[in-house]
C-alpha positions in Angstrom: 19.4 27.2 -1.7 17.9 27.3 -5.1 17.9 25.5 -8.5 20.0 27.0 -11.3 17.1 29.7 -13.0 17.8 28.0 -16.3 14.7 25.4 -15.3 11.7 27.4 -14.6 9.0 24.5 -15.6 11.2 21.8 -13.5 8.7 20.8 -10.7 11.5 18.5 -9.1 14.9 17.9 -9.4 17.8 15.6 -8.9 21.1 16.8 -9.4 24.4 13.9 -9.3 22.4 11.9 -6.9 24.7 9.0 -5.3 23.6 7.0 -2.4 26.3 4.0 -1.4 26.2 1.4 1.4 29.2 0.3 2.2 30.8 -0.9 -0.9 27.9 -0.7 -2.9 27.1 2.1 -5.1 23.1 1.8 -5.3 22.1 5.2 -6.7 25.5 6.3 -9.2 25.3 10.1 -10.7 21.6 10.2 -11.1 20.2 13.9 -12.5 16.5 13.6 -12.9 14.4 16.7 -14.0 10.6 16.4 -13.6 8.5 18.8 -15.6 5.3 20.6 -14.1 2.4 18.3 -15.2 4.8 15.7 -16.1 3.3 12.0 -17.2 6.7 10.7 -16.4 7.9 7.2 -15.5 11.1 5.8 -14.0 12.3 2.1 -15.4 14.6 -0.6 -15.7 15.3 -4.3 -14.6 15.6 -5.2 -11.1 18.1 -4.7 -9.0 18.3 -0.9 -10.8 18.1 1.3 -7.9 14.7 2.5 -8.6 13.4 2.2 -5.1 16.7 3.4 -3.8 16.0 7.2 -5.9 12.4 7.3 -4.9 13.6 7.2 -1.4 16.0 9.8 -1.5 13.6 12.0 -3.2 11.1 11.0 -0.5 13.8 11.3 2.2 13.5 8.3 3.4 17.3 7.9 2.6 19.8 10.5 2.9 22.1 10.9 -0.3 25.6 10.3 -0.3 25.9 13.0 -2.8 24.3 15.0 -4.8 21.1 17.6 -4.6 17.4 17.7 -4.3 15.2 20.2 -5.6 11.3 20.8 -5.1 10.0 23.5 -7.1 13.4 25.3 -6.8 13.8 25.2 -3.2 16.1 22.3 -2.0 15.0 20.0 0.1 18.0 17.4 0.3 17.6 17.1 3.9 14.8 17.5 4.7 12.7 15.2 6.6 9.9 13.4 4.9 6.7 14.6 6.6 8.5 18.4 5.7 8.6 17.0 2.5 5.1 15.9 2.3 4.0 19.6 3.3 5.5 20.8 0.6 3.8 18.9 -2.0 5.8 15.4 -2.6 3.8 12.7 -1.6 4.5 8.9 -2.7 2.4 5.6 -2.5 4.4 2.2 -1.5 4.8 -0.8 -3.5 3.8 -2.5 -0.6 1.0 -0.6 0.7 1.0 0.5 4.1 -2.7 1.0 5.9 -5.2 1.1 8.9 -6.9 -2.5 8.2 -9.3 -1.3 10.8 -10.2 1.8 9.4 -12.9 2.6 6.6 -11.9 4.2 3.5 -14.4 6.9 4.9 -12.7 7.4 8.0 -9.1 6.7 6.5 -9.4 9.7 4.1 -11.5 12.0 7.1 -8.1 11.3 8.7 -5.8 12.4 6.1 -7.6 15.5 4.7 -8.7 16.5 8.1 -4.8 16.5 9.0 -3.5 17.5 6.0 -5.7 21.1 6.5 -4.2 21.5 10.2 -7.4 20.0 11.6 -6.1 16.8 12.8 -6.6 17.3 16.4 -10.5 17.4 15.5 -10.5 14.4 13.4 -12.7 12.1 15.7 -15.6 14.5 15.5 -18.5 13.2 13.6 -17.6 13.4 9.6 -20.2 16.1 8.7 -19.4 18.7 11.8 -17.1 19.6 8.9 -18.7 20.3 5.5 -15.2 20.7 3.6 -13.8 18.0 4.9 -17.5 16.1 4.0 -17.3 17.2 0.5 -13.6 16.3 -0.3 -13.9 12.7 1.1 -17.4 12.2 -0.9 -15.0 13.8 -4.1 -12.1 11.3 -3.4 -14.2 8.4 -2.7 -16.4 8.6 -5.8 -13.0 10.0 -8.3 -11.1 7.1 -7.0 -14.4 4.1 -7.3 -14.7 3.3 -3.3 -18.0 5.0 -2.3 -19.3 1.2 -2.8 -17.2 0.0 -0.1 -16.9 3.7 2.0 -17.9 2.1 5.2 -15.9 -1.6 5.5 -13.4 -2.3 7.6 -10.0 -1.7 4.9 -8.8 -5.2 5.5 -11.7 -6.8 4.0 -11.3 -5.1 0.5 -10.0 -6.6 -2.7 -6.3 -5.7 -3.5 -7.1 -3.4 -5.8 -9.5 -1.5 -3.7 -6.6 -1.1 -1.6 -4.3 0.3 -4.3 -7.1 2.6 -4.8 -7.0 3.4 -1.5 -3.7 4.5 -0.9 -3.7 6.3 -4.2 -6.6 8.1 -2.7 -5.0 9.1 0.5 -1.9 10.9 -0.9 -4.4 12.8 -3.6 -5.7 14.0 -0.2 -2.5 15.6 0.8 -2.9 17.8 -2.2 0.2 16.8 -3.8 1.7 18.5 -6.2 4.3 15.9 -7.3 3.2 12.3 -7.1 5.5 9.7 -6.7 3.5 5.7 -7.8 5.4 2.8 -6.9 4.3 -0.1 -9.1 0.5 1.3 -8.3 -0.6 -2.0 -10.2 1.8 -4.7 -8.5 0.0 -7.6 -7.1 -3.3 -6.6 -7.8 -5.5 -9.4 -10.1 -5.6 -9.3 -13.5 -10.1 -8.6 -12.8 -9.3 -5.7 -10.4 -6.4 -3.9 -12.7 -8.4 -1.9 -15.2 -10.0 0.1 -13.1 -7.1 1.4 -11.3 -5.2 1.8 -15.2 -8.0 4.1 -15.8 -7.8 5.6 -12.5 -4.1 6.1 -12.4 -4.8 7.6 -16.1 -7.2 10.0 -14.9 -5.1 11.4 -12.4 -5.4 15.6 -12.4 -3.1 16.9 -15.2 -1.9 20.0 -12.5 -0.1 17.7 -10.8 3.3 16.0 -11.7 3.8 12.3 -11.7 6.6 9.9 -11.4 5.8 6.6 -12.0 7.8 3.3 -11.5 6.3 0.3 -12.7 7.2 -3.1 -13.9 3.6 -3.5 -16.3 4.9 -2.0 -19.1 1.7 -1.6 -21.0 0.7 1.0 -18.1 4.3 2.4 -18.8 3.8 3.4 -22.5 -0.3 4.1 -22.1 0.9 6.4 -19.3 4.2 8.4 -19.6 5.1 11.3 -22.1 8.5 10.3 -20.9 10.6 7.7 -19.7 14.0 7.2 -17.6 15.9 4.3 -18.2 18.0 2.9 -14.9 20.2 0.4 -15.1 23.1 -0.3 -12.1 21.8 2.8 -10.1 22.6 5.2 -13.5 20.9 6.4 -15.8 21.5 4.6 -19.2 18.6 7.1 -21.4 16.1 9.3 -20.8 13.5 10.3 -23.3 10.0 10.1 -25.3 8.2 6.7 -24.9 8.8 6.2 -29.2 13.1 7.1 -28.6 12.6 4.4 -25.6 11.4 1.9 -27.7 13.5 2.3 -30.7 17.0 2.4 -28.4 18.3 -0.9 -28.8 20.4 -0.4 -25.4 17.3 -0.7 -23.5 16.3 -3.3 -25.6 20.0 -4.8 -24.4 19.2 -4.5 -20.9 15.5 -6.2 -20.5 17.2 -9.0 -22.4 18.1 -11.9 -20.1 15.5 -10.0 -17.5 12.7 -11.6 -19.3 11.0 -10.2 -22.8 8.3 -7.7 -21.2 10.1 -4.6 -22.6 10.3 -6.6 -26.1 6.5 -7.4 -25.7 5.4 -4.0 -24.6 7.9 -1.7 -26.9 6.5 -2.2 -30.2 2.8 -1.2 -29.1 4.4 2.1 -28.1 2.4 5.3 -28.0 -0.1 3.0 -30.5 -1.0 1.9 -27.0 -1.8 5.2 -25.7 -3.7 6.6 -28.5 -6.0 4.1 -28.2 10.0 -2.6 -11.5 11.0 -2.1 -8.2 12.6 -4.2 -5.5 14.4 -2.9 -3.0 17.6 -2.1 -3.8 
């Protein structure tokens, strides 16, 4: 089935997403309409259901209600490898990889797979020159041709963020979902992944949730507010931090969004738990 024709530049969509357990109402009404090229990012306090929607546009969850919508083709139950072949490809908060694997061999993996040649992965790295020549791309675009050939589990954190970032670049995504891409990494290790995350080809669309809120306002063009599982606004980064609801909400959650707000887009020019 496909989206309404009235949203030709809408990469994905959500349409009255609800997801309950139980009693529980995690993800309430949620519409959600990502642009093509999108710098876009999903926040609000914890507890707000922004894992929850990330997994139901992932499929990792089922919804309750409600419809999903990848370049105009839904996809609402699909599963999420199918999902993954058709362009929508997420990193973890927590990330999730081979500790005895190089970056090298990691990313052979994935792009060998991704390109239906996974069956021939083993085979020495260069019997394939395209495969060659997009791991030497990722690995120098994403700062790991340094570290190429250790064994993942001895690389710093952020190393490892870049890693995983790398790996779903390799499944040629065109909609990127980032979950808290900077969470836990040291404050030493977290500039070169901001300026990684920031440099991030501008074909394809990205949904980011994230708790550091100076990455937020460097990074989006446009922000969604979540707050109980709904959506409380949705807008530019300079409406978001002018709204005093969403001022409202981070108060009593800590003053991060009252720290961050008023360096706004001045920023640029120059959160989730499970639920």
């Amino acid at each position: 089935m496909k989206a309404p024709s009235s949203h030709h530049d809408t990469v994905l969509a959500a349409q009255g997403l609800v997801k309950r357990f139980g009693g529980i109402t995690a993800t309430d009404n949620v519409t959600l309409n990502l642009k093509k090229g999108a710098r876009h990012a999903l926040i609000g306090p914890n507890g707000a259901g922004k894992t929850t929607l990330i997994n139901l546009l992932t499929g990792v969850l089922e919804p309750t209600e409600g419809r999903i919508f990848l370049e105009g083709q839904e996809i609402s139950r699909l599963a999420p490898h199918q999902r993954v072949r058709r362009g929508l490809v997420r990193t973890f908060q927590i990330n999730q990889l081979f500790d005895s694997m190089t970056p090298l061999e990691t990313l052979a993996l994935t792009v060998s797979q991704h390109r239906g040649l996974g069956a021939k992965w083993w085979q020495p790295l260069g019997a394939n020159k395209d495969v060659a020549a997009r791991c030497e791309q990722l690995l120098e675009q994403f700062h790991l041709t340094s570290v190429m050939d250790q064994p993942t589990r001895v690389l710093a954190y952020g190393k490892r963020r870049l890693l995983e970032i790398a790996i779903a670049l390799a499944c040629e995504p065109r909609v990127l979902l980032l979950d808290e891409p900077v969470a836990g990494v040291p404050a030493g290790e977290r500039e070169e992944l901001l300026h990684t995350v920031a440099a991030l080809p501008s074909d394809v669309s990205v949904l980011l949730i994230e708790h550091d809120m100076d990455l937020v306002f460097s990074f989006a063009t446009r922000m969604t507010v979540l707050v109980n599982g709904a959506v409380l606004t949705e807008g530019t980064p300079e409406e978001i931090s002018s709204d005093q609801r969403v001022k409202a909400v981070y108060l009593g959650h800590g003053d991060e969004i009252n720290d961050a707000i008023p360096m706004g887009r001045g920023a640029a020019n120059q959160e989730a738990r499970h639920v």
